[in-house]
DRENDO-1510 file (C-alpha; in Angstrom, 1 decimal, always signed):
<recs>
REC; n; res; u; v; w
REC; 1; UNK; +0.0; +0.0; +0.0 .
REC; 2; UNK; +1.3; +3.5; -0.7 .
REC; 3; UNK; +2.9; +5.1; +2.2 .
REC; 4; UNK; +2.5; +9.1; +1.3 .
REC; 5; UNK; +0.3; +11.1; -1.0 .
REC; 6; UNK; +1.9; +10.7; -4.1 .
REC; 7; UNK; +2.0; +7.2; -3.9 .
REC; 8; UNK; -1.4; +7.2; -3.0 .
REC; 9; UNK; -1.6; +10.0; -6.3 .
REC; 10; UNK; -0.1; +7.3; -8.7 .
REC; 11; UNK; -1.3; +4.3; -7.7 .
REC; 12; UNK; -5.2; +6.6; -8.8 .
REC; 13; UNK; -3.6; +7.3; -12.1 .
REC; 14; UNK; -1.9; +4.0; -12.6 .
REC; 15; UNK; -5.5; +2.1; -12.0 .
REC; 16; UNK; -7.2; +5.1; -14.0 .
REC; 17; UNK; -4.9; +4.6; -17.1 .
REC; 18; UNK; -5.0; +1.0; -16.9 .
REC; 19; UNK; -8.8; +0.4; -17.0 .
REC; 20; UNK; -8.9; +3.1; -20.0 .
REC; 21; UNK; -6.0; +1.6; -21.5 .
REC; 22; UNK; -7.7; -2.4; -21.2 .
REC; 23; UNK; -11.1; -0.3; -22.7 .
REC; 24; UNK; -9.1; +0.6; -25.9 .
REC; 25; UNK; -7.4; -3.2; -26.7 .
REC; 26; UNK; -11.2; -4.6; -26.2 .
REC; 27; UNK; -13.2; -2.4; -28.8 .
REC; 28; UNK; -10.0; -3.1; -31.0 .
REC; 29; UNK; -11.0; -6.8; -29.8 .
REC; 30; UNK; -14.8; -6.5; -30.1 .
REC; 31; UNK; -14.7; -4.6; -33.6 .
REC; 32; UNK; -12.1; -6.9; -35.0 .
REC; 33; UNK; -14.3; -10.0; -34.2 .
REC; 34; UNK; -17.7; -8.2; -35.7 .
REC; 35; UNK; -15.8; -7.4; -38.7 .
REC; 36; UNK; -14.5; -10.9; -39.4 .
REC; 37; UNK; -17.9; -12.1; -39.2 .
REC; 38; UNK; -19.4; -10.3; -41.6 .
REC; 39; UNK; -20.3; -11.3; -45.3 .
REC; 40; UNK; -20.5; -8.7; -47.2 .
REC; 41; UNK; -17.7; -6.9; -48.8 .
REC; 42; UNK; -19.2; -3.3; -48.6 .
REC; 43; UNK; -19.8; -3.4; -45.1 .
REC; 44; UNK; -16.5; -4.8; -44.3 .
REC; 45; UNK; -15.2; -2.1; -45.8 .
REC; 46; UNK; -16.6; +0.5; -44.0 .
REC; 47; UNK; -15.8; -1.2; -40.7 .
REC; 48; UNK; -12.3; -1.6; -42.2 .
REC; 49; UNK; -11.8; +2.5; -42.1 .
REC; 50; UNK; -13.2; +2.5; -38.4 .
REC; 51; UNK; -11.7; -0.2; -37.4 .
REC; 52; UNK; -8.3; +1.2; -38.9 .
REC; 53; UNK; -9.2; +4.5; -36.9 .
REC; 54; UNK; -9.4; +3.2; -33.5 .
REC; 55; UNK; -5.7; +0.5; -34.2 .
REC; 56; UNK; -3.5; +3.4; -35.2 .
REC; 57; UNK; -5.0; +5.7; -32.3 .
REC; 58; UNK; -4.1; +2.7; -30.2 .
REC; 59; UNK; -1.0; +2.3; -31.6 .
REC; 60; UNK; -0.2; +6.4; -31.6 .
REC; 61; UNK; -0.7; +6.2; -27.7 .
REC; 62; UNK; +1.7; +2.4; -27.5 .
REC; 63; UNK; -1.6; +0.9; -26.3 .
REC; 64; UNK; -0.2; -1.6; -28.5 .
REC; 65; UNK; +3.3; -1.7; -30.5 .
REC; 66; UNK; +2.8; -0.4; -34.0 .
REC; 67; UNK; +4.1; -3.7; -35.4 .
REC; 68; UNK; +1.0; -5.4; -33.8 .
REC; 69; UNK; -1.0; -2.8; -35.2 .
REC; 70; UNK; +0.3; -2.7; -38.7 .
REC; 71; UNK; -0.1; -6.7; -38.2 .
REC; 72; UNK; -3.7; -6.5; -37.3 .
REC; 73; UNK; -4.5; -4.5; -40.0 .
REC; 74; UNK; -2.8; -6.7; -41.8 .
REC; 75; UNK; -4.6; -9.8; -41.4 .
REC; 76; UNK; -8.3; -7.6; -41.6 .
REC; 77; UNK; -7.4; -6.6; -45.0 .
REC; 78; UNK; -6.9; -10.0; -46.1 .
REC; 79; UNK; -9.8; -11.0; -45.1 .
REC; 80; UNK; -12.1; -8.3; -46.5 .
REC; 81; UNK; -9.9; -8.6; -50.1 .
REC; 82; UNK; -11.6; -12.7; -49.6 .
REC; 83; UNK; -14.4; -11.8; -49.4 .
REC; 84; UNK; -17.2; -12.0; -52.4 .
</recs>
């Protein structure tokens, strides 16, 4: 347990950050999943642009590494080029 105030001051913005930072990584997460299910090519692709938004914001901030980013994006473009 912190012992003086700005222990007790970080450890606020440490938990703060973290729960905002775990927020981020899930609707990359949760947006990554709807768009792999989807069928269509032109709705994929309009979740593509969002979903590229919300990865290089992550990526800007080292939410994640860029290389995990670029990799992400990656691997949803693929899929969207497969699809009909």
């Amino acid at each position: 347990m912190p012992n003086n105030e700005s222990q007790r001051k970080r450890l606020r913005q440490s938990r703060a950050r973290r729960a905002k930072n775990r927020m981020e990584r899930s609707e990359i997460r949760t947006r990554t999943k709807r768009l792999l299910a989807m069928e269509s090519r032109e709705e994929a692709n309009a979740a593509l642009s969002e979903l590229y938004q919300v990865i290089d914001r992550a990526a800007r901030r080292r939410i994640i590494e860029p290389n995990a980013a670029a990799r992400q994006k990656s691997r949803v473009a693929r899929h969207v080029q497969s699809l009909g």
